[in-house]
Rosetta silent file (secondary structure, phi, psi, omega in degrees, C-alpha in Angstrom):
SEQUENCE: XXXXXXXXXXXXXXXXXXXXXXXXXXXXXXXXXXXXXXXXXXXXXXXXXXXXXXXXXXXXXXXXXXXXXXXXXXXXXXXXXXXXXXXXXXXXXXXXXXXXXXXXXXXXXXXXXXXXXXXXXXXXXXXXXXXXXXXXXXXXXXXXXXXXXXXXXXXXXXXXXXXXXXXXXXXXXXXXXXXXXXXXXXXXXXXXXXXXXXXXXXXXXXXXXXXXXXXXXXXXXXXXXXXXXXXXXXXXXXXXXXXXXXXXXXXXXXXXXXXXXXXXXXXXXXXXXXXXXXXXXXXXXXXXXXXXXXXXXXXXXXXXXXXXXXXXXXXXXXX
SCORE:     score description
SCORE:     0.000 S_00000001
   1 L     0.000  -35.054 -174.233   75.110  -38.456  -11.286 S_00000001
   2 H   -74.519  -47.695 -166.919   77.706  -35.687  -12.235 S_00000001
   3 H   -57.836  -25.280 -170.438   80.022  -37.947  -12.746 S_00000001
   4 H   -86.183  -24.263  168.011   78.124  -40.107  -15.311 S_00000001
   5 H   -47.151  -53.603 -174.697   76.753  -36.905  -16.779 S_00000001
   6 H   -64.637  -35.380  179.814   80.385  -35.991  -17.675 S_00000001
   7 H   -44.391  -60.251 -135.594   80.932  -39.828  -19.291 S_00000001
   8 H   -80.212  -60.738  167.558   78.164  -39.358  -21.445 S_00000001
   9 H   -57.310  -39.888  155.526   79.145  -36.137  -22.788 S_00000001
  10 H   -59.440  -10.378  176.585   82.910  -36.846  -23.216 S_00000001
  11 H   -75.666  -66.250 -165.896   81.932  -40.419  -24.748 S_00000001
  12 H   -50.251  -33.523  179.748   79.606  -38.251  -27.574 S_00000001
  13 H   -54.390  -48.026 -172.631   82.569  -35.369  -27.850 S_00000001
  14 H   -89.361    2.612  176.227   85.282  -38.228  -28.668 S_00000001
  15 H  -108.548  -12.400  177.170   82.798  -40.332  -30.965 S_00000001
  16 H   -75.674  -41.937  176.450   81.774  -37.050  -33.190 S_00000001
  17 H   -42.493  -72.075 -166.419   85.933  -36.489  -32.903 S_00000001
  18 H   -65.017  -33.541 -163.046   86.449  -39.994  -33.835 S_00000001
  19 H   -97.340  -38.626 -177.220   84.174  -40.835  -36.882 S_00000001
  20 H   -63.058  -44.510  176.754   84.915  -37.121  -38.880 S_00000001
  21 H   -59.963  -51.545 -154.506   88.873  -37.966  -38.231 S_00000001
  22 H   -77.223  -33.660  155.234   87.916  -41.525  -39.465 S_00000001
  23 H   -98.300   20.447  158.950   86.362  -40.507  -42.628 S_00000001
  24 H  -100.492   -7.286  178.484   88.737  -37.699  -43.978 S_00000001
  25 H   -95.091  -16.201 -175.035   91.368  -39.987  -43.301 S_00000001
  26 L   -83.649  -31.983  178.066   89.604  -43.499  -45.085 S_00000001
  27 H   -66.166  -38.649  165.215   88.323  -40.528  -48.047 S_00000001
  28 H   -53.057  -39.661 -162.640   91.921  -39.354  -48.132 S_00000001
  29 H   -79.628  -44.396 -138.063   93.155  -43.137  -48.526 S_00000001
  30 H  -109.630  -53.009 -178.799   90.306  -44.198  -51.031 S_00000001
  31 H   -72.015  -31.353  155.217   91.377  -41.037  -53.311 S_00000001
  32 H   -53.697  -30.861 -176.258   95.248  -41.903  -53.168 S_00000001
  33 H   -61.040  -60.539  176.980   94.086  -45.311  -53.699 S_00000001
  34 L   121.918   21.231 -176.898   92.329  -44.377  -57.210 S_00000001
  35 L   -96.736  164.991 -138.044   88.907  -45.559  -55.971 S_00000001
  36 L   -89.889  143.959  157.176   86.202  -43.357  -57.309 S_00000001
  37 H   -37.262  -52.106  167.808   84.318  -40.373  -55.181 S_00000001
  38 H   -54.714  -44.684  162.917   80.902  -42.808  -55.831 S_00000001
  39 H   -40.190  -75.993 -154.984   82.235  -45.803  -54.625 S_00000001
  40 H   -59.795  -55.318  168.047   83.888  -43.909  -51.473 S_00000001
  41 H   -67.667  -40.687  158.184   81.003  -42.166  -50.842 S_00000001
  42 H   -16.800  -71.693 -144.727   78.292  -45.322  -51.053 S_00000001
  43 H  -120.852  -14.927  177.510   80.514  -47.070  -48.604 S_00000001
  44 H   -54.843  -80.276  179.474   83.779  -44.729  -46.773 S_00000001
  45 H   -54.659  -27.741  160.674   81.131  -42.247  -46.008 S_00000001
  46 H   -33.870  -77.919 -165.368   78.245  -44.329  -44.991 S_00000001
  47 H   -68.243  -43.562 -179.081   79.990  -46.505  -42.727 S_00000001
  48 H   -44.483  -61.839  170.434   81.969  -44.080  -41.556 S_00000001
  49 L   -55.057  -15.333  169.392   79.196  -41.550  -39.866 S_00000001
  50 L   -89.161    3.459  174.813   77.778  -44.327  -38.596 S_00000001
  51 H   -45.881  -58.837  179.414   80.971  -45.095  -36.189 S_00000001
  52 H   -24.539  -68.969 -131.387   79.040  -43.175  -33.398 S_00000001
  53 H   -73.900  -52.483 -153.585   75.970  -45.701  -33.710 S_00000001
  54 H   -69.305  -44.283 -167.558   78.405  -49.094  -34.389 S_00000001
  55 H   -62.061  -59.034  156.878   80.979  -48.346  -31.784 S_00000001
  56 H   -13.295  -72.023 -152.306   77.798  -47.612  -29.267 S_00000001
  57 H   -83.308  -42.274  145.101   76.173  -50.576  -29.768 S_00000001
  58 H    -6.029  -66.220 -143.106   79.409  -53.069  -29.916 S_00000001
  59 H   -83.186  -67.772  160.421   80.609  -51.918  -26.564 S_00000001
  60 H    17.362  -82.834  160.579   76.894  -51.884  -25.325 S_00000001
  61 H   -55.197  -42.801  166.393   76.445  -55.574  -26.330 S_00000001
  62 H   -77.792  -28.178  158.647   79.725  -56.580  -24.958 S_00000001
  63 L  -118.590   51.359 -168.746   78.957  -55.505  -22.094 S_00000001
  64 L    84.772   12.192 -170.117   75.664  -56.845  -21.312 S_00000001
  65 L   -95.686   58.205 -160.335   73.499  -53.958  -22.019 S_00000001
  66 H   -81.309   -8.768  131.647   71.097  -54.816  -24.709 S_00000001
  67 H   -32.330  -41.389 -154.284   68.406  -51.777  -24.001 S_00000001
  68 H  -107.063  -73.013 -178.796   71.154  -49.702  -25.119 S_00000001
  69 H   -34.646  -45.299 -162.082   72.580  -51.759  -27.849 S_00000001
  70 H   -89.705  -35.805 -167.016   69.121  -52.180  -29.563 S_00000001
  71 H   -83.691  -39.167  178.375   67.543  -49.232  -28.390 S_00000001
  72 H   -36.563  -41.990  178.072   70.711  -46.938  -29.307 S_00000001
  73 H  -100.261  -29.642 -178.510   69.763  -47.998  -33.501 S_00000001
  74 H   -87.749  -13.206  170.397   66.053  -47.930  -33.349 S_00000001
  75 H   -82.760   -1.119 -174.095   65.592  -44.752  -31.169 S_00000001
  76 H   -85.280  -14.656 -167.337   68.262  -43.304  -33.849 S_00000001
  77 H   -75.564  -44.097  169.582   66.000  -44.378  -36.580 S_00000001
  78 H   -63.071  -46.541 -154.611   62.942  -42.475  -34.572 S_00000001
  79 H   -76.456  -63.171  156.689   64.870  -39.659  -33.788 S_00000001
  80 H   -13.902  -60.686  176.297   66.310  -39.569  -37.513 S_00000001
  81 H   -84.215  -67.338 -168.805   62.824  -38.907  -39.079 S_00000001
  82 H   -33.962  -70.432 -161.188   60.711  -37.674  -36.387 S_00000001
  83 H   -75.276  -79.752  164.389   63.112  -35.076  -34.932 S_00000001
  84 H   -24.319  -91.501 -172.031   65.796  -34.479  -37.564 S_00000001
  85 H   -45.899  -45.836 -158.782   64.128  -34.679  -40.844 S_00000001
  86 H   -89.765    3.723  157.375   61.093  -32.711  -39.436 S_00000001
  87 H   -66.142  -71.857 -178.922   63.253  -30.165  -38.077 S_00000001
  88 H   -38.261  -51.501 -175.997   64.774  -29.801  -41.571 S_00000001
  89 H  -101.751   52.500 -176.189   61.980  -29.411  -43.133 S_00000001
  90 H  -119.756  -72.246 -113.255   59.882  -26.389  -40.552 S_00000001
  91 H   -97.569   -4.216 -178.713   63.470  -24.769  -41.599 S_00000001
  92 L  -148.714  114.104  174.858   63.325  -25.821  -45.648 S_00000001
  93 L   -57.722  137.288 -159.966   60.720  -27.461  -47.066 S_00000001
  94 L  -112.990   81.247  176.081   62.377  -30.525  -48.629 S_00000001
  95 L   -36.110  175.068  166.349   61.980  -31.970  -52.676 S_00000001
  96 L  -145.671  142.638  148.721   62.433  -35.484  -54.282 S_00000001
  97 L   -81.187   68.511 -162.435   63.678  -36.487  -57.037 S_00000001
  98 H   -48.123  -20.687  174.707   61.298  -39.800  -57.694 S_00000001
  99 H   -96.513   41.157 -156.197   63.053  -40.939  -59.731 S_00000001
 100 H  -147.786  -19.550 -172.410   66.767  -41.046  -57.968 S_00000001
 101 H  -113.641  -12.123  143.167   64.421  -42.190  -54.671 S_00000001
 102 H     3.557  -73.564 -115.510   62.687  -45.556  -56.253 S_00000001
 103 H   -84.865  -47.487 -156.552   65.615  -47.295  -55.500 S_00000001
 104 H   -49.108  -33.644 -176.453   66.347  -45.730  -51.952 S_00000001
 105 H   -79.027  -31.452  -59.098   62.677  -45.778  -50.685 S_00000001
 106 H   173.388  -59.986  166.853   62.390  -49.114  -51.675 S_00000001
 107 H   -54.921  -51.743 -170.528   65.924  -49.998  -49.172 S_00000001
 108 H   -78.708  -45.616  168.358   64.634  -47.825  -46.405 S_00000001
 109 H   -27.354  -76.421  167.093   61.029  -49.934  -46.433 S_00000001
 110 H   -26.115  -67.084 -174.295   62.908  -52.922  -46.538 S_00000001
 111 H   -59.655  -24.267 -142.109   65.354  -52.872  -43.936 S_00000001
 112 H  -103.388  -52.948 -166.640   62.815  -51.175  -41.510 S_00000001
 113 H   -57.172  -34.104 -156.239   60.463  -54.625  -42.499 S_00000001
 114 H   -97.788  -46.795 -153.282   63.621  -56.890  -41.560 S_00000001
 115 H   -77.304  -61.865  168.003   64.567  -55.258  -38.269 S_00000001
 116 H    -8.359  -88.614  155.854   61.190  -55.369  -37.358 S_00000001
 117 H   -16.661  -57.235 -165.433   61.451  -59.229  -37.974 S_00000001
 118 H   -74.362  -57.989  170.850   64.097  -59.535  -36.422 S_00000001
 119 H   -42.660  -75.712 -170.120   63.548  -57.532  -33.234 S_00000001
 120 H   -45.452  -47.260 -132.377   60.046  -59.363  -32.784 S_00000001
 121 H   -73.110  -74.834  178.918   61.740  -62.662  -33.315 S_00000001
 122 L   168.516  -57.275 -164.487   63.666  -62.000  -29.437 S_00000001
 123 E  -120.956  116.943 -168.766   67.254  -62.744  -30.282 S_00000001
 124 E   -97.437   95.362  175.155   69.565  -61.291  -32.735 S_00000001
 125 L  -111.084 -143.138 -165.882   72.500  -63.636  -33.157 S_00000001
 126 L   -70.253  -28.793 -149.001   75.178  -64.746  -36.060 S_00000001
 127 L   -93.793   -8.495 -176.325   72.945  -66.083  -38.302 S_00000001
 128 H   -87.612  -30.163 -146.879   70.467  -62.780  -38.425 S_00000001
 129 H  -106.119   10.485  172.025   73.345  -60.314  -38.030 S_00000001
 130 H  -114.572  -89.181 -125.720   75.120  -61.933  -41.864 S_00000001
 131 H   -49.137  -91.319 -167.140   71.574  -61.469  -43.599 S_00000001
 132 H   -16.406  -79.209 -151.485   71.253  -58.090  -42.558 S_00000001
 133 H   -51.174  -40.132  147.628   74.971  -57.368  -43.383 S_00000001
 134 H   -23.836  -59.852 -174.690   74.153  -59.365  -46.753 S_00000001
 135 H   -79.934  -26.172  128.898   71.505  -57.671  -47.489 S_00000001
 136 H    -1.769  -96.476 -173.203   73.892  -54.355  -46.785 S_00000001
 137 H   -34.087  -33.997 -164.861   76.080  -55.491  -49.446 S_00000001
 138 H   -95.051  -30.565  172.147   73.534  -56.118  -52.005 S_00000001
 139 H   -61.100  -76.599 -176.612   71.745  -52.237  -51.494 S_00000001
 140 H   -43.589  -36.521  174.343   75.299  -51.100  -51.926 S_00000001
 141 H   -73.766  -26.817 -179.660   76.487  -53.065  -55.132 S_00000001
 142 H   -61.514  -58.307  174.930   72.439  -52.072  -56.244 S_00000001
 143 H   -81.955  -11.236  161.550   73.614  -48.635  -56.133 S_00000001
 144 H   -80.598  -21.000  167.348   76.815  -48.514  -57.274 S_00000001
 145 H  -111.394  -25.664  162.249   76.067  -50.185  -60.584 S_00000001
 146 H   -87.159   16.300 -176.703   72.655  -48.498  -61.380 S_00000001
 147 H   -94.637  -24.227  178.612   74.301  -44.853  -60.331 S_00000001
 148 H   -81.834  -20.839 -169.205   77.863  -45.793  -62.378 S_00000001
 149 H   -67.906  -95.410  167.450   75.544  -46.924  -65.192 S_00000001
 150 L   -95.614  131.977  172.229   73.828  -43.765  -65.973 S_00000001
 151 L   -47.043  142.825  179.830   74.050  -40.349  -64.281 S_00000001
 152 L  -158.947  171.363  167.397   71.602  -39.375  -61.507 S_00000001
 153 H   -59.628  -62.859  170.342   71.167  -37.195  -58.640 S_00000001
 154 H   -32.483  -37.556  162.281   71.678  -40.026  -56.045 S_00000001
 155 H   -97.960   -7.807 -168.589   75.076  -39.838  -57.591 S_00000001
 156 H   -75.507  -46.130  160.628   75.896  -36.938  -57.836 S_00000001
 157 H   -54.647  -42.084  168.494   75.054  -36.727  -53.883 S_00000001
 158 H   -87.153  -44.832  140.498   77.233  -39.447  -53.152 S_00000001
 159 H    -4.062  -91.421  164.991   80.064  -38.118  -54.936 S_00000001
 160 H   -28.702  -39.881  176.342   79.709  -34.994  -52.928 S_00000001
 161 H   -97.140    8.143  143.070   79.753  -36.122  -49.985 S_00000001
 162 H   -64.411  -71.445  178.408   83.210  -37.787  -50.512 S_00000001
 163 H    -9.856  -60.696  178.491   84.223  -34.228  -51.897 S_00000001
 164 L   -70.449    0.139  177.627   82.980  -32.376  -49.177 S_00000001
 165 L  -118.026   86.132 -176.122   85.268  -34.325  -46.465 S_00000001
 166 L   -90.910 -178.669 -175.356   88.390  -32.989  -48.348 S_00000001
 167 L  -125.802  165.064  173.416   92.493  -33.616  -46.247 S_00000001
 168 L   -77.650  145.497  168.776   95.061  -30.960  -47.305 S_00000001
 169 L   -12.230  -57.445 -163.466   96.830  -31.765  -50.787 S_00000001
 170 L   -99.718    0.067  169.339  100.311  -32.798  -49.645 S_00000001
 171 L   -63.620  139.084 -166.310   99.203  -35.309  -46.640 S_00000001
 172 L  -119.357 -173.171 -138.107  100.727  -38.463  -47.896 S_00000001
 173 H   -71.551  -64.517  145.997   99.839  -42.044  -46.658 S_00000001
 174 H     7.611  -81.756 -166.534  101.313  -42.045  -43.072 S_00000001
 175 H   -47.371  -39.297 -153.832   99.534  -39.141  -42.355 S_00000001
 176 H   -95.084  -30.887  175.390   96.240  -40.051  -43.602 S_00000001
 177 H   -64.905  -38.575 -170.570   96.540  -44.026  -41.667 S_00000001
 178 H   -72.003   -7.397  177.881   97.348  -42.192  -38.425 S_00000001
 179 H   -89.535  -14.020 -147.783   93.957  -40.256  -38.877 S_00000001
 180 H  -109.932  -57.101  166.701   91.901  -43.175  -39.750 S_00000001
 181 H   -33.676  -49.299  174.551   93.906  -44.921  -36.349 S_00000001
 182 H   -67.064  -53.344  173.813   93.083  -41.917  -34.246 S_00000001
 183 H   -48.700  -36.868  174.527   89.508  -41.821  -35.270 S_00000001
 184 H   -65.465  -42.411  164.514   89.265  -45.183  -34.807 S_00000001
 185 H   -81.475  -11.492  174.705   90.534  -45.044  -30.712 S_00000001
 186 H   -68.222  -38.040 -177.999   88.291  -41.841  -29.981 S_00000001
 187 H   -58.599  -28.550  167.533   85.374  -43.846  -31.271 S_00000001
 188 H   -30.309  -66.249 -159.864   86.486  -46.619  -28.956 S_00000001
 189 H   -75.913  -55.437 -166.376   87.031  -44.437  -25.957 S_00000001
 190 H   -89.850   -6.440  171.200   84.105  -42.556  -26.194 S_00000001
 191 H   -88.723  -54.406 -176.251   81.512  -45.265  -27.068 S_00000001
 192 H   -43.414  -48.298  141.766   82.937  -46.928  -23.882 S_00000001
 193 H   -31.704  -63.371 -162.524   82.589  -43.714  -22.128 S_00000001
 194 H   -82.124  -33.806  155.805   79.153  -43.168  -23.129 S_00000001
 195 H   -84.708   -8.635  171.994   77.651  -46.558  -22.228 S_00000001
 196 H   -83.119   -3.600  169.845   79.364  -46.588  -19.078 S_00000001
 197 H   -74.289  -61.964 -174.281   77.651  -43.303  -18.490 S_00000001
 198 H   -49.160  -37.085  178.909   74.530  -44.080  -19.845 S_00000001
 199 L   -71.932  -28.759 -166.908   74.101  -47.421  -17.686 S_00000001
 200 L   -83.433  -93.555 -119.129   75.044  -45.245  -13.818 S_00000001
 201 L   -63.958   -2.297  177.862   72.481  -42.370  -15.369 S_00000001
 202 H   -70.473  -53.688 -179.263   70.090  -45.230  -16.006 S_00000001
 203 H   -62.579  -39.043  172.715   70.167  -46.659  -12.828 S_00000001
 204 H   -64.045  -51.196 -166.176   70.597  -43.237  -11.180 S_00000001
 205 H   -83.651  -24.096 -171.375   67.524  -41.746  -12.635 S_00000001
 206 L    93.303   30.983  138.072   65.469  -45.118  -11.838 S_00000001
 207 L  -119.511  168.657 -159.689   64.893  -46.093  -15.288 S_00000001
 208 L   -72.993  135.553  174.049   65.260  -48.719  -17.776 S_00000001
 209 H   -69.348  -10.246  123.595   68.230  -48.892  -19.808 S_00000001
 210 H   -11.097  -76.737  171.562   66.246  -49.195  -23.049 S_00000001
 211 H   -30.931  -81.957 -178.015   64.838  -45.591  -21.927 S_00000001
 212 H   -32.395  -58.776  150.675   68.314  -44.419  -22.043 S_00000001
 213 H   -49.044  -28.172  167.702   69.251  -46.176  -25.180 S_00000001
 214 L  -108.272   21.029  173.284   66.266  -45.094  -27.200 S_00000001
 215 L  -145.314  -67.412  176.937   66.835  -40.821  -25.824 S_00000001
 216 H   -50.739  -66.982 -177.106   70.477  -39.857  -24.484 S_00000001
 217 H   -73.524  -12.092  179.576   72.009  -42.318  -26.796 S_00000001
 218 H  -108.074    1.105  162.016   70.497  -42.593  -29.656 S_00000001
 219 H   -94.714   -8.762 -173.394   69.888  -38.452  -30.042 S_00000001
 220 H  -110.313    8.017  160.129   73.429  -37.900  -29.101 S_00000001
 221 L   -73.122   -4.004 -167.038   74.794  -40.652  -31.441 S_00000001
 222 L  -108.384  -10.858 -172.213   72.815  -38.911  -34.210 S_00000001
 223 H   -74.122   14.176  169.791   73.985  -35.427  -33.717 S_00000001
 224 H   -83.325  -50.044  179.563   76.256  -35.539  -36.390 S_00000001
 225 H   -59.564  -52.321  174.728   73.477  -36.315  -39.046 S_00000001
 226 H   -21.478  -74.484 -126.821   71.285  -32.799  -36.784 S_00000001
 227 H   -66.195  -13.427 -175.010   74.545  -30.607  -37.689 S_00000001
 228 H   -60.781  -40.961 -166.663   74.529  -32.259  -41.169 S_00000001
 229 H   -75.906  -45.911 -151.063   70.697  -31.713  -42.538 S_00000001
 230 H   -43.370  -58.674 -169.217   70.613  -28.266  -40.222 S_00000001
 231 H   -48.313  -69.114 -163.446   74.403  -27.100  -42.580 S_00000001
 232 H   -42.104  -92.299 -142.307   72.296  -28.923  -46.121 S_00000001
 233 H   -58.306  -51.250  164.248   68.962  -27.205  -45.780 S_00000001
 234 H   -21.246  -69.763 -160.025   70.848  -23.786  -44.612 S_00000001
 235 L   -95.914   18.286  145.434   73.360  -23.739  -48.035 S_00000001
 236 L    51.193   69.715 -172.862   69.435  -25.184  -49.482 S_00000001
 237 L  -152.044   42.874  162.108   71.075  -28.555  -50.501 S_00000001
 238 L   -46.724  -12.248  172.494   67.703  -30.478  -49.637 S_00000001
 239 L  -113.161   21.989  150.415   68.502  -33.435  -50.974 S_00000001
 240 H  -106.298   -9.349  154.940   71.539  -34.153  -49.036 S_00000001
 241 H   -96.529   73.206   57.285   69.741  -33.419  -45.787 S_00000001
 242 H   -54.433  -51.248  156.716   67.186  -35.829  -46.856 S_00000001
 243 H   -40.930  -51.692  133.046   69.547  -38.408  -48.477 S_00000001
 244 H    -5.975  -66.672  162.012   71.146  -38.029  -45.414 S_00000001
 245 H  -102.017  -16.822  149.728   69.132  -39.453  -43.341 S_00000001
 246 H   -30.506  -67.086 -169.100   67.546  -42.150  -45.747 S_00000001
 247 H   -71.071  -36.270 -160.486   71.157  -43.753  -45.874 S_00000001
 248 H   -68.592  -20.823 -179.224   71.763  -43.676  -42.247 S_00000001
 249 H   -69.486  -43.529  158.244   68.632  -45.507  -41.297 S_00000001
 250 H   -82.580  -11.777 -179.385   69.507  -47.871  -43.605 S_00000001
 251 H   -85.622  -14.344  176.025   73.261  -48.532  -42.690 S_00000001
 252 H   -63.440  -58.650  178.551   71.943  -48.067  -39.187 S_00000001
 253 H   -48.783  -64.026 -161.751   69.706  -51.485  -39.499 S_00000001
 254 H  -108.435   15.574  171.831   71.694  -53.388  -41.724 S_00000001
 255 H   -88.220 -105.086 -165.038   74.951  -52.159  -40.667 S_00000001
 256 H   -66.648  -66.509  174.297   75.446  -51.149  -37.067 S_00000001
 257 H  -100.772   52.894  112.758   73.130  -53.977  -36.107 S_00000001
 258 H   -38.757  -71.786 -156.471   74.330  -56.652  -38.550 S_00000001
 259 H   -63.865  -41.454 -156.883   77.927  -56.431  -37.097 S_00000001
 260 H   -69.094  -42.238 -165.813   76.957  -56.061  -33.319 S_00000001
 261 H   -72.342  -24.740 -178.690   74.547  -59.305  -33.811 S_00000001
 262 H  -117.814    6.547  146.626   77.334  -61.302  -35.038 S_00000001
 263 H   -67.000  -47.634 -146.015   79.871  -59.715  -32.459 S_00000001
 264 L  -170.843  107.566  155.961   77.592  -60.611  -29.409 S_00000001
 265 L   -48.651  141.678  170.073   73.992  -62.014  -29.650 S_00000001
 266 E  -108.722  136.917  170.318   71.624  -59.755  -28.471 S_00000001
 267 E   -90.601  112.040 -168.122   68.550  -60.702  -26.551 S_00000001
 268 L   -92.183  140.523 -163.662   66.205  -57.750  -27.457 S_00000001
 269 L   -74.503  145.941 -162.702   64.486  -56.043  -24.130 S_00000001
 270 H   -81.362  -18.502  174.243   60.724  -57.146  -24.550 S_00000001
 271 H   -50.219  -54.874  171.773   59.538  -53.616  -24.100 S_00000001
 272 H   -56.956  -45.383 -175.707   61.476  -52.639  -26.954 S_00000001
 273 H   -62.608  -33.528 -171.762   60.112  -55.629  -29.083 S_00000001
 274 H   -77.346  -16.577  173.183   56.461  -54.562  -27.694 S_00000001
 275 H  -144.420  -24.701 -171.630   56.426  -50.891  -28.836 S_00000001
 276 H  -105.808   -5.006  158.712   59.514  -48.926  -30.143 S_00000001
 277 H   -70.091  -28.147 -161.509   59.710  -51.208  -33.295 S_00000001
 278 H  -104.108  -24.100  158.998   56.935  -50.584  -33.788 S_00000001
 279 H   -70.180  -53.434  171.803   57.072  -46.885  -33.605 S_00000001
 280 H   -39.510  -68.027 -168.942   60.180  -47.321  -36.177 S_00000001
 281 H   -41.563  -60.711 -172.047   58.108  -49.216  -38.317 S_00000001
 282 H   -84.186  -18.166  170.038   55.245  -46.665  -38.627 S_00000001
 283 H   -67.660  -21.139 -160.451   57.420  -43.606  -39.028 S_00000001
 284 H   -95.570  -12.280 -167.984   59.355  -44.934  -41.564 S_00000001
 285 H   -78.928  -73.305  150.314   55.955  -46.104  -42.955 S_00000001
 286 H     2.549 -102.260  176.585   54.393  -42.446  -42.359 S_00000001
 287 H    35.626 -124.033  100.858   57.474  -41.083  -44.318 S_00000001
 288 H    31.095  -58.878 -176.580   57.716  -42.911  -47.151 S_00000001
 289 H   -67.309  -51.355 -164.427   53.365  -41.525  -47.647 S_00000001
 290 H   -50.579  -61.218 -164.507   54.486  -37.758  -46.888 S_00000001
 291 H   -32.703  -61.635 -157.159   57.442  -38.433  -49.745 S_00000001
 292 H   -70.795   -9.210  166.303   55.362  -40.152  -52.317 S_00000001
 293 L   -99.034   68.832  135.008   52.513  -37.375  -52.017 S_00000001
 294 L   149.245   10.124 -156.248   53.313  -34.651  -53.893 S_00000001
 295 L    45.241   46.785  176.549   57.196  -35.356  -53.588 S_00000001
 296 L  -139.287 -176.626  173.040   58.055  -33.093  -50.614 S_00000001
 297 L  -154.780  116.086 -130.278   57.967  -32.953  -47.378 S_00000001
 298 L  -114.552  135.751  161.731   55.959  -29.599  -46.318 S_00000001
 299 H   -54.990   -8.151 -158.929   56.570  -27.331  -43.385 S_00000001
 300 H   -95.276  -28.028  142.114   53.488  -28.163  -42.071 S_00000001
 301 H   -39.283  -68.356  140.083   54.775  -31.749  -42.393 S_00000001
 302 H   -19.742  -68.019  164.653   57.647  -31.099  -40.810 S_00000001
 303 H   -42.563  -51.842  178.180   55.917  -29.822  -38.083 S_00000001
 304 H   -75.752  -52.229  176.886   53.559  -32.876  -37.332 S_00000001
 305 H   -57.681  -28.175 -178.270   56.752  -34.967  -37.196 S_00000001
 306 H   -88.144  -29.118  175.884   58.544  -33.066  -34.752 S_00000001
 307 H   -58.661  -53.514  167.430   55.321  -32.938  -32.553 S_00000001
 308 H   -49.303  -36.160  166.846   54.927  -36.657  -32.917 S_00000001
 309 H   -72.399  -18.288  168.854   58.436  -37.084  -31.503 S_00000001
 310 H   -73.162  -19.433 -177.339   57.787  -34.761  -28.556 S_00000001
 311 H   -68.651  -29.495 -147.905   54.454  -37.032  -27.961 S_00000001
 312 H   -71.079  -45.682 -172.157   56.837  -40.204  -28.663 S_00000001
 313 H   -69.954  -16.528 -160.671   59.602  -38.741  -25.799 S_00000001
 314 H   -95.418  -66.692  163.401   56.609  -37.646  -23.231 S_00000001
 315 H   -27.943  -54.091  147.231   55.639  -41.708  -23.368 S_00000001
 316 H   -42.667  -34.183  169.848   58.715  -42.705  -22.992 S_00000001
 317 H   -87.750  -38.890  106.089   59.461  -40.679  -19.915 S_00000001
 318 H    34.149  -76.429 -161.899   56.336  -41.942  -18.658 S_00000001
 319 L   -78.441    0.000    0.000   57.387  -45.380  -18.714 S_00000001
């Protein structure tokens, strides 16, 4: 048990390690390049924070674990609103913009509608795992031409958060590939780590690896988006802890499990298809109501979300 304890935390230490080296060094690269802070941010920064989730669910899937793989993006998706966001907002009450969140609410529905699909379906193989990734591509080119188009918040926000992962001045090309290389083997190492943890402590504690995959792994692949809203909402930059987690849910779906489905079909564990999709589904549904009513999200709001995820986590242990 100690021992697997110890995986699981050195797999999350080297995958938080790994994805921050891998996007100041691809943000570094993309500004020597001459590619634009919107652009970079859309898709550098995106993908990049989601190396925790993708790396996870890859090695997961390769090696026969598909509770983990599967549960690993939809408990991050729970955990994302439920925990996260409703954390954020007990400690800041959190605006919209509506009109900068049209597009985004409108992605985040979607995607949540298709995994759903998909997950119910049974099996997520090549030909499910290009749509998604398709449908990826097409949110991103959606937002990169109406945000380059005309000025907005949404861009302004994506911008930023290329900005905000700055490299020192004088690292030249070398420097900045060996960063993007390094990030790239912690995330390896430490997603390998962390399901080979995660699978003993499953087995250890006498539960399902699902269980595991939708609570150890999919809150500690998310703790980079925690320290992210918790820093935004601090320095009272609500709409980059909110934006925040809006893109990751969707690059989580149509991302992280896009690629993994056309790495290695997944057979999705029926438990998962019978309830925690379904949980996804209505939070993101939930949401989405809170936003669009009065265009905040209220401490008191806040509050009812993080209480629904301690009811969501009591069920889960439960099972």
């Amino acid at each position: 048990m100690t021992g697997s304890l110890l995986l699981v935390a050195g797999g999350l230490v080297l995958l938080a390690l790994g994805g921050e080296l891998l996007v100041r060094g691809a943000v570094g690269m993309a500004a020597r390049l001459g590619i634009s802070p919107l652009l970079a941010g859309l898709t550098i920064v995106g993908f990049g924070t989601s190396t925790p989730e993708l790396a996870t669910s890859v090695q997961a899937a390769l090696a026969g674990s598909p509770g983990i793989a599967v549960g690993n993006v939809v408990g991050s998706n729970i955990a994302n609103i439920l925990f996260i966001l409703g954390l954020s907002a007990v400690i800041l009450p959190l605006g919209v913009n509506p009109a900068s969140f049209q597009r985004d609410s409108i992605a985040l529905g979607g995607s949540a509608l298709l995994c759903t699909g998909a997950v119910v379906y049974g099996v997520l193989g090549p030909v499910i795992g290009i749509a998604l990734i398709a449908a990826l591509a097409g949110y991103i080119w959606w937002a990169y031409k109406s945000e380059s188009a005309a000025p907005c918040p949404e861009g302004a926000r994506h911008e930023h958060e290329a900005e905000d992962r700055p490299v020192p001045p004088g690292t030249g090309p070398l420097a900045l590939g060996a960063m993007i290389v390094a990030g790239l083997a912690a995330a390896i190492i430490g997603a390998g780590w962390l399901v080979e943890g995660a699978v003993v402590l499953a087995s250890a504690a006498g539960v399902s690896e699902s269980v595991i995959g939708l609570t150890v792994v999919a809150v500690g692949t998310s703790l980079p988006e925690l320290i992210a809203c918790i820093v935004a909402v601090l320095r009272k930059h609500e709409d980059v802890a909110l934006g925040n987690i809006v893109g990751s849910n969707i690059y989580n779906i149509l991302g992280i499990l896009g690629i993994t489905a056309v790495i290695k079909p997944i057979e999705v564990p029926a438990e998962i298809a019978a309830f925690d999709i379904w949980v996804m589904l209505g939070v993101t549904a939930l949401l989405l109501v809170q936003l669009r009513s009065g265009w905040r999200l209220s401490r008191i709001e806040g509050a009812l979300l993080v209480a629904l995820y301690i009811g969501y986590s009591l069920i889960l242990a439960t099972r």
